[in-house]
Each structure stands twice: as structure tokens, then as C-alpha cells.
C-alpha positions in Angstrom: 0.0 0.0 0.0 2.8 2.3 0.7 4.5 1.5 -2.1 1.4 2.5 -4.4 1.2 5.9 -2.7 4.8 6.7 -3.5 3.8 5.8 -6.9 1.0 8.1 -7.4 2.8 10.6 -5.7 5.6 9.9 -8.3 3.4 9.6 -11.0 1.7 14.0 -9.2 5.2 15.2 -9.0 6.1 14.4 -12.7 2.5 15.8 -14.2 3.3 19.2 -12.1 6.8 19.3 -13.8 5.7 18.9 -16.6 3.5 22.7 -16.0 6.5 23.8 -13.5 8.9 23.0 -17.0 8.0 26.7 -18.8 8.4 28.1 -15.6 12.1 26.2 -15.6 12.6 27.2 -19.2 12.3 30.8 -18.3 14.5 30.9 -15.3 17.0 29.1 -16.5 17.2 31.0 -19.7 18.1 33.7 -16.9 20.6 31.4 -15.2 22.1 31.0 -18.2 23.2 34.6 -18.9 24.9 34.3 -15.6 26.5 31.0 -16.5 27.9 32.3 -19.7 29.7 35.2 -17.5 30.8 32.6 -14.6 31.9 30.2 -18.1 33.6 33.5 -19.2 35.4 34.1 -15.9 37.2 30.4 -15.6 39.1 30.9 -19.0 40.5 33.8 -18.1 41.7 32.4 -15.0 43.1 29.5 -17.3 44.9 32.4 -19.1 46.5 33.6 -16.0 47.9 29.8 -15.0 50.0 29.6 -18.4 51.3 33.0 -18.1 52.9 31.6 -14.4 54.2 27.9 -16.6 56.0 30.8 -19.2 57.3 32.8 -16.0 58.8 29.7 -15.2 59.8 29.0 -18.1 61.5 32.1 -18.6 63.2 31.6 -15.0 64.6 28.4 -16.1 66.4 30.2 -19.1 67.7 33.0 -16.4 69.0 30.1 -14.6 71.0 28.6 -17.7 
């Protein structure tokens, strides 16, 4: 008997996704925006690591 409830409940859940889903669309067309710019950040933080590989780089040529 339990088990059946959990499934209907299941089966509620999915059918009021499904109407919460263009809600979802909308916000997370939002969210994306801000993803792009948090997506934009982490290259640029890439960026900065190589520049330290050629500092060291260029300290290993001082040290020769």
C-alpha cells in the first residue's frame, strides 16, 4: 500500500513538472546569462595559469 502511494505521488510530481517545465525554461534561460559570464570568468583564470608555466619558463632560461 505504501508502495502505491509513493507511486502516485511519483506519477503527481512528474505531471506538475511537466506545468513547472515553462516556468524552468524561463528561469533558466536567466541562469544561463549568468552562467555564460561565470563560463567566461574560468578561461581567463586559465589564461592567467600559463602565463605563471611561461614565467617559469622564462626563470629556467635565467637560470641557464
Amino acid at each position: 500500500m505504501s508502495k502505491d502511494i509513493n507511486k502516485s505521488s511519483v506519477e503527481y510530481i512528474e505531471d506538475s513538472n511537466d506545468e513547472d517545465n515553462e516556468d524552468s525554461h524561463s528561469a533558466e534561460e536567466e541562469q544561463n546569462t549568468k552562467d555564460s559570464d561565470f563560463v567566461k570568468t574560468p578561461p581567463v583564470k586559465k589564461r592567467g595559469r600559463p602565463k605563471k608555466i611561461v614565467r617559469a619558463n622564462e626563470n629556467k632560461s635565467s637560470s641557464v
